[in-house]
C-alpha positions as CSV (number, residue, x, y, z in Angstrom):
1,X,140.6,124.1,59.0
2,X,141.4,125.2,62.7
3,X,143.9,126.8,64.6
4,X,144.9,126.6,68.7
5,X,145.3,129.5,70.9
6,X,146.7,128.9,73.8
7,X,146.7,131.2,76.7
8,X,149.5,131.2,79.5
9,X,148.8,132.8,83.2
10,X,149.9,130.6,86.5
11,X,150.6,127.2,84.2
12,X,147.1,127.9,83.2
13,X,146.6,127.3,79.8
14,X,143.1,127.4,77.1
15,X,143.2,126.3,73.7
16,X,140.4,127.2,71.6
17,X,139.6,126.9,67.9
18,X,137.8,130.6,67.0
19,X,137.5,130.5,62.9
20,X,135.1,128.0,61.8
21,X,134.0,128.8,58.8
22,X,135.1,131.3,56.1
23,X,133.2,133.9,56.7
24,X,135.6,137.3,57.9
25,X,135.9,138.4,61.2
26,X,136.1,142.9,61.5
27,X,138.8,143.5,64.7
28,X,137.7,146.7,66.0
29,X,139.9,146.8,68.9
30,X,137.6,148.4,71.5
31,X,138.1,151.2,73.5
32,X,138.1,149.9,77.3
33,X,141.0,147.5,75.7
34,X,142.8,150.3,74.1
35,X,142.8,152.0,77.4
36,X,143.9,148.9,79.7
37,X,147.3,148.5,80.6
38,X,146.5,145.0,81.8
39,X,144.1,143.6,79.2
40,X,145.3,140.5,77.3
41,X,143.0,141.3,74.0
42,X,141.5,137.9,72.4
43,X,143.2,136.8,69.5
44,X,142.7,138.1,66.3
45,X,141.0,135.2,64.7
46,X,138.8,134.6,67.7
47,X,134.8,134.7,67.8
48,X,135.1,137.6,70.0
49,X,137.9,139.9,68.0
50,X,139.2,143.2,69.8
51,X,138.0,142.3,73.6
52,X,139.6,142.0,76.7
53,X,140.3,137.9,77.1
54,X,141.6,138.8,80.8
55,X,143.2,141.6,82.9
56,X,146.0,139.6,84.2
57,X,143.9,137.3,87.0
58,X,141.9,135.1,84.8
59,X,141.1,132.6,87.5
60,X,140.2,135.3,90.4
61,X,138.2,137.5,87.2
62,X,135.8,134.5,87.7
63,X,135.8,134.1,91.1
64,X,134.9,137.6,91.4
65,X,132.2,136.7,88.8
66,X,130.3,133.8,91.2
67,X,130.8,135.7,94.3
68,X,130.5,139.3,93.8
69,X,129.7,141.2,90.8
70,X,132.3,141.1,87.3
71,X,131.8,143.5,84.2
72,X,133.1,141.9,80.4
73,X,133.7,144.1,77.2
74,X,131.4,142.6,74.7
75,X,131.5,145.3,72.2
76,X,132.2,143.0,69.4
77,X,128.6,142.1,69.3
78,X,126.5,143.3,66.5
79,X,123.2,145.6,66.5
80,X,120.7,146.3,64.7
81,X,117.5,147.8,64.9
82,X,113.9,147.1,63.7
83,X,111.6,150.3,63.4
84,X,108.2,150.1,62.0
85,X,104.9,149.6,63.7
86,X,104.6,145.8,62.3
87,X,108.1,144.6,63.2
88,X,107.4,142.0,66.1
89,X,104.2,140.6,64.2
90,X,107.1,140.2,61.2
91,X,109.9,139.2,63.1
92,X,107.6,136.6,63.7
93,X,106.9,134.6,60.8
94,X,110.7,134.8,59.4
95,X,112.4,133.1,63.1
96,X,111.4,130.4,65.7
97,X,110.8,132.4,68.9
98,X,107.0,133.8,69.5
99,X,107.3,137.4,69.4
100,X,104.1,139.1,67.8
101,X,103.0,140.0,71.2
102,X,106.1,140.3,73.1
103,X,105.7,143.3,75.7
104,X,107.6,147.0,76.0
105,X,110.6,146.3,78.0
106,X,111.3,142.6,77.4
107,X,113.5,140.6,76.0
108,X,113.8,137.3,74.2
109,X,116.3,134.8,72.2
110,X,115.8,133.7,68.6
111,X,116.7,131.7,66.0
112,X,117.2,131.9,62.4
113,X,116.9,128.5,60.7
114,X,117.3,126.9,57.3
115,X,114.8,125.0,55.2
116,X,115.9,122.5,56.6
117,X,115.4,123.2,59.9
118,X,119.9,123.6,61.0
119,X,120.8,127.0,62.8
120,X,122.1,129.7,60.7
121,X,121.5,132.2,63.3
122,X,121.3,133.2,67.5
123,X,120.4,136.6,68.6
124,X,118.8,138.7,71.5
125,X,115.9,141.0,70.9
126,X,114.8,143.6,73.0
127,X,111.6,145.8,72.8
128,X,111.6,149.5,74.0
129,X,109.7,152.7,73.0
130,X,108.6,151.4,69.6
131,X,112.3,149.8,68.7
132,X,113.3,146.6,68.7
133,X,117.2,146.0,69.3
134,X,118.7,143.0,68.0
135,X,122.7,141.4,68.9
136,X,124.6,138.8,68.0
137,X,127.7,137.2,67.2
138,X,130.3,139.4,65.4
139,X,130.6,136.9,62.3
140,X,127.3,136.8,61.6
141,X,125.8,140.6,62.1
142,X,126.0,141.5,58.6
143,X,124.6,137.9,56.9
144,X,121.6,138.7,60.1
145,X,121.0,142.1,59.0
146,X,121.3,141.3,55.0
147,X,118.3,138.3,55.7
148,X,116.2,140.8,57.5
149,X,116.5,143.4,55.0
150,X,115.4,140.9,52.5
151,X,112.8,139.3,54.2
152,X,111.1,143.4,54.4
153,X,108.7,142.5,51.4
154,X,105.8,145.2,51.9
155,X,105.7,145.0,55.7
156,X,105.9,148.1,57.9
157,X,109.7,147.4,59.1
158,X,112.9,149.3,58.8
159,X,116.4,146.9,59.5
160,X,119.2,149.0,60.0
161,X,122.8,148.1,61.4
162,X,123.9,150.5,64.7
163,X,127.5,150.2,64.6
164,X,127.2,153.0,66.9
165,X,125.5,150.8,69.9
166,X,127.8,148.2,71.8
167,X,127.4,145.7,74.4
168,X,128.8,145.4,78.1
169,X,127.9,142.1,80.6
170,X,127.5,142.2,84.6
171,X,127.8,138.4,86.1
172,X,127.2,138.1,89.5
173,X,125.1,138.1,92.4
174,X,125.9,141.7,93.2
175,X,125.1,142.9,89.7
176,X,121.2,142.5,90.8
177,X,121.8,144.0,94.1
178,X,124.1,147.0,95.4
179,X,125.5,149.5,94.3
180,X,126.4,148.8,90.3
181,X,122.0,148.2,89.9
182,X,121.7,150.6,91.8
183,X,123.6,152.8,89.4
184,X,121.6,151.4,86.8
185,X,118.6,151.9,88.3
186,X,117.6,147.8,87.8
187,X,114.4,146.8,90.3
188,X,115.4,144.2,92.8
189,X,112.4,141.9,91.3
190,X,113.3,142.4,87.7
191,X,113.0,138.7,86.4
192,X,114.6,137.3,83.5
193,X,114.3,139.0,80.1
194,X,113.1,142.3,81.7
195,X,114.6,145.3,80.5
196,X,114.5,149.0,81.5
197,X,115.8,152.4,80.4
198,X,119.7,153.8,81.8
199,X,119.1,156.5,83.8
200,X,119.6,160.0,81.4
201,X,123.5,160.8,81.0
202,X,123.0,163.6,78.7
203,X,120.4,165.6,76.4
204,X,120.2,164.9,73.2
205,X,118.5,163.1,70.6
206,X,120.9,159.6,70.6
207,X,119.4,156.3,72.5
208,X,120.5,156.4,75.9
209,X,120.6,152.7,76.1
210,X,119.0,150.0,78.2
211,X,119.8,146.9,80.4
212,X,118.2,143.8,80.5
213,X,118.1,140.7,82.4
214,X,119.2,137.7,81.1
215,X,119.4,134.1,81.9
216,X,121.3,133.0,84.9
217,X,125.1,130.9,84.0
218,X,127.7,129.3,86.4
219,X,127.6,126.0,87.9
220,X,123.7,124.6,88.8
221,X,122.7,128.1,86.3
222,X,122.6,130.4,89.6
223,X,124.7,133.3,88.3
224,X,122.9,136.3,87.7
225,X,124.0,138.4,84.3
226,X,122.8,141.4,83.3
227,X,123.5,143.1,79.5
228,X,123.6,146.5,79.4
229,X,123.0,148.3,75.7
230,X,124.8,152.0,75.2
231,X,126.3,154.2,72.3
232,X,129.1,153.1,72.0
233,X,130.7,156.9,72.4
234,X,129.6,156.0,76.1
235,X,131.3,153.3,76.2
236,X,134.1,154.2,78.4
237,X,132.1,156.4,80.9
238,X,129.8,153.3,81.7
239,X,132.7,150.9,82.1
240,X,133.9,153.7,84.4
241,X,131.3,154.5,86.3
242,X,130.2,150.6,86.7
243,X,133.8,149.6,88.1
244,X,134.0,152.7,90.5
245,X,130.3,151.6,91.6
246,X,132.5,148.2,92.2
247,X,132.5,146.1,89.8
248,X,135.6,144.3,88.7
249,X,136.6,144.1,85.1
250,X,137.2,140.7,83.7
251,X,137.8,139.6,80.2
252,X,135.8,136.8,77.8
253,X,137.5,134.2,79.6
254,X,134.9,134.8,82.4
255,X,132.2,134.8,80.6
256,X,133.0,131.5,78.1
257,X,134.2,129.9,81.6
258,X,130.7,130.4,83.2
259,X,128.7,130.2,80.2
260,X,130.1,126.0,79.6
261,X,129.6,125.6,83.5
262,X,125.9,126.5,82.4
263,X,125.9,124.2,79.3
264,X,125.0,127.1,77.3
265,X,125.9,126.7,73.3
266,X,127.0,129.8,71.4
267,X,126.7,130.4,67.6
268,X,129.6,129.6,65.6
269,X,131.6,127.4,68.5
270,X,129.1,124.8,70.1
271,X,127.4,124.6,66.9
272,X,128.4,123.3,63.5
273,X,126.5,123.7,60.0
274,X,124.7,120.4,61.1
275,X,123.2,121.7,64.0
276,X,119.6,121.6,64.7
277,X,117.9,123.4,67.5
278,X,117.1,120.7,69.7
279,X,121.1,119.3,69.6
280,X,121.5,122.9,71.0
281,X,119.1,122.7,73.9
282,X,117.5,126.3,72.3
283,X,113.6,124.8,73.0
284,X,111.8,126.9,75.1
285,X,109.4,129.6,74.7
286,X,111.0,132.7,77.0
287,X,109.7,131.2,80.4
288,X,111.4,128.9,79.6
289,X,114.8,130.4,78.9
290,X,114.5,128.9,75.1
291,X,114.8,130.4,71.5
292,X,112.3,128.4,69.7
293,X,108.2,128.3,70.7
294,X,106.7,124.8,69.7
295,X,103.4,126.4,69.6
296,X,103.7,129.0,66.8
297,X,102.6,129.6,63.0
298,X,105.2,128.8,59.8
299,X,108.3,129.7,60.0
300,X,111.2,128.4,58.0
301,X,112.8,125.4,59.2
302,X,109.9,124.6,61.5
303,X,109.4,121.4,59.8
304,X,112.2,119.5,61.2
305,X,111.9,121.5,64.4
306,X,108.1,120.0,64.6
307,X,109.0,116.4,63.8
308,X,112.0,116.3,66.7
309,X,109.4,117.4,69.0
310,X,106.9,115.7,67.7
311,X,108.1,112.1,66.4
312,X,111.5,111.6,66.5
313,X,114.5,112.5,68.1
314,X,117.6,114.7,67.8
315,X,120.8,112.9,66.4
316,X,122.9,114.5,69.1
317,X,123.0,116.3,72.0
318,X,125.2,119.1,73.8
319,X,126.5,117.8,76.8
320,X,129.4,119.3,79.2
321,X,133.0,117.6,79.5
322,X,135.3,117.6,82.3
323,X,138.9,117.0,80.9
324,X,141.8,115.2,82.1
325,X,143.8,118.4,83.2
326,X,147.2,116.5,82.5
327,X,146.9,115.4,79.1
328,X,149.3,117.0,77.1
329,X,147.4,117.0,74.0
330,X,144.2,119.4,74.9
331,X,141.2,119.3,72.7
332,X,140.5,122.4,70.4
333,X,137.0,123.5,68.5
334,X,135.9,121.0,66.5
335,X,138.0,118.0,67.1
336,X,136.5,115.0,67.3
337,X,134.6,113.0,71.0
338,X,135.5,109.4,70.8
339,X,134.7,106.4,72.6
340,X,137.5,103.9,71.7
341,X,137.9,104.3,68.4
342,X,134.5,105.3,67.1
343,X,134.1,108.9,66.7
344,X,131.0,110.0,68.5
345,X,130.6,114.0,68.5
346,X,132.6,117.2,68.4
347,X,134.3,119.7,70.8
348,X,132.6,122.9,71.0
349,X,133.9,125.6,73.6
350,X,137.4,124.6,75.8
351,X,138.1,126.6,78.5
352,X,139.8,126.3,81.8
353,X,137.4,127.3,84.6
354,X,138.6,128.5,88.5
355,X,136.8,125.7,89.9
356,X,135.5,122.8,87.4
357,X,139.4,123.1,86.0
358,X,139.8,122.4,82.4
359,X,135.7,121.9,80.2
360,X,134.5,121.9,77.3
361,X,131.1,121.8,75.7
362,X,130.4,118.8,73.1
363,X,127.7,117.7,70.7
364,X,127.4,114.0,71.2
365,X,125.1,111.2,69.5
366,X,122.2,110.8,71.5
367,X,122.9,107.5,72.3
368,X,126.5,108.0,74.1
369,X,125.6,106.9,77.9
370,X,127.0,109.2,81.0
371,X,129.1,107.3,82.0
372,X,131.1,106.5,78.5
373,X,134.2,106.4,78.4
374,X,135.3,109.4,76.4
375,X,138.5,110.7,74.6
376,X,138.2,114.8,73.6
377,X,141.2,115.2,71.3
378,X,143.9,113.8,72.7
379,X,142.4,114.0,76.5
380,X,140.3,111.5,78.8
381,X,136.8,113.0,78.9
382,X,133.6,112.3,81.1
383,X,130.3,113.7,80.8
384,X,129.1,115.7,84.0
385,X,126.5,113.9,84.6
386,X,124.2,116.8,86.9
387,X,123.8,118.7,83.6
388,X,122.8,115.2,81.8
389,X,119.1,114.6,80.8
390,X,118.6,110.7,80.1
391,X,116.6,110.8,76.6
392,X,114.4,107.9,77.5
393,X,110.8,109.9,77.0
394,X,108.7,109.0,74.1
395,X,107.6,112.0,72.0
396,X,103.6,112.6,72.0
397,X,103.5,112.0,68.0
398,X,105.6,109.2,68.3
399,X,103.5,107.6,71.3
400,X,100.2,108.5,68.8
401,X,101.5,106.2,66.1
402,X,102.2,103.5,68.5
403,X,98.7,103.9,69.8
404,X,97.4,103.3,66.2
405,X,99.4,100.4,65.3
406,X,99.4,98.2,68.4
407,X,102.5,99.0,70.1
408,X,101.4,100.9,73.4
């Protein structure tokens, strides 16, 4: 099942498939979109319900992103929060990121995996004062926080959901420099994954919220973005206070436009129920701007994650698509790559961005070249090739075996 949403502003127009499974969506129609005259909210069904999708100037909302500083609503995400003094050493048998000594202050990605090794879940986790805060996608915030909850046993950990905590993003050069970090008190030489405390608002008892660094998106991955955690009852005096410190407000179609410049997947759109890690690009310990550490104990699913590293190879790979921009027929979530008439992937995120034009993200067999010639729906597609890693390495385990049985 999937559905097309197309969205109309200056003959621009993005069509995007937003349910893809059954699993319910809760619109909570946020508050900086209740109080915008000029916010287009995403559509109901999307992965991102009750958010701004634009204010109007979807186009200049992400030129405004590259060149200056941009700040998106992404108070759909879900929270939740992980007290207890042995909840990074448990956190880390249960998900594929090495976390057990993860530092105050910093932040990493993380995967949940099934036995057999395919992504059930993406999420950010940040450590302060003896709390670990965990986001993630909408749709899947209460299957996270049900697993975690489950997975407690007789360790020293406490899951709860924080409905009451909600999500905002700076992109943009200026959010690391100026007057919005400045506002939020953010060190010029905070690197990537660094968090730190909002400066104090009020005096009580309630988190004040945090902000952290995260990795850079855009074209070439040299946009700077910066999350920034709050109650949610502060929700509108931050927005406030970050767009009178000069920041503009832009909607979702910023972000997903910059994010697929990046090649960045996202839960739920980029990825299907066949996805592995490595198909995702998610490998990496957090130097390396990954969600799964190859060097780590047990952890479920690291079986296949171990034998694509270590033997084989992924079946597919994410790539980036530049579409033909006159097609009538654009490509939606999930429909199917081909290359004449073989099917050869799926379409992940579409979006139409102020300088690439019309992109999408794709998971592709590994052994589709660059230069294929590609069909994304109904519309000529080519892979961009700077983004494009040739395969062509031959895994360590893999290179062992060949050792053994003659073949080097």
């Amino acid at each position: 099942m999937h559905s097309a949403v197309a969205v109309h502003h200056d003959h621009v127009t993005d069509s995007r498939l937003t349910v893809m499974s059954a699993e319910s969506v809760r619109p909570v129609r946020s508050a900086i979109l209740a109080a915008s005259a000029e916010a287009v909210p995403t559509p109901d069904d999307d992965r991102s319900p009750g958010v701004a999708w634009h204010y109007g100037d979807p186009l200049g909302e992400q030129r405004t992103a590259s060149r200056g500083v941009a700040v998106v609503d992404r108070s759909d995400r879900s929270v939740i929060e992980l007290a207890g003094p042995e909840r990074l050493s448990w956190l880390h048998t249960i998900s594929s990121q090495h976390v057990t000594d993860l530092a105050d202050r910093r932040s990493a990605e993380n995967l949940s995996l099934d036995l057999n090794g395919r992504i059930e879940d993406h999420f950010v986790l940040t450590d302060i004062d003896d709390v670990t805060w965990i986001d993630t996608e909408q749709f899947r915030g209460r299957a996270l926080a049900d697993f975690l909850t489950k997975m407690v046993f007789w360790a020293q950990v406490t899951p709860a959901t924080r409905d009451d905590m909600a999500v905002l993003t700076l992109i943009g050069p200026d959010a690391r420099s100026g007057p919005v970090a400045d506002l939020l008190e953010i060190p010029a030489d905070a690197d990537v994954y660094a968090a730190g405390d909002l400066p104090e608002r009020h005096h009580d008892d309630e988190p004040l919220g945090f902000w952290r660094v995260m990795p850079p998106i855009g074209e070439g991955r040299t946009t700077p973005v910066v999350d920034v955690v709050v109650p949610r009852d502060d929700l509108q005096a931050w927005w406030s206070a970050i767009t009178a410190a000069g920041a503009r407000p832009a909607g979702m179609w910023t972000y997903e436009a910059l994010r697929v410049a990046a090649g960045r997947a996202r839960l739920g759109i980029d990825t299907d129920e066949r996805t592995i890690p490595h198909e995702a690009d998610w490998i990496g310990d957090p130097t390396q701007q990954g969600a799964v550490h190859l060097n780590k104990g047990c952890y479920r699913g690291q079986e296949t994650v171990s034998r694509v590293a270590n033997i084989g190879r992924a079946p597919r790979r994410l790539v980036l698509l530049h579409l033909d921009g006159s097609a009538d027929d654009r490509p939606t979530t999930g429909d199917a790559v081909t290359a004449g008439d073989r099917s050869v992937g799926r379409v992940g995120t579409v979006v139409d961005h102020f300088e690439l034009g019309p992109i999408a993200l794709a998971l592709v067999k590994r052994t589709v070249p660059v230069d294929a010639e590609l069909t994304a729906g109904g519309a000529a597609a080519r892979i961009d090739d700077d983004l494009f890693v040739p395969d062509d390495t031959v895994p360590a385990g893999r290179a062992a075996q060949d050792r053994l049985r003659g073949r080097a």
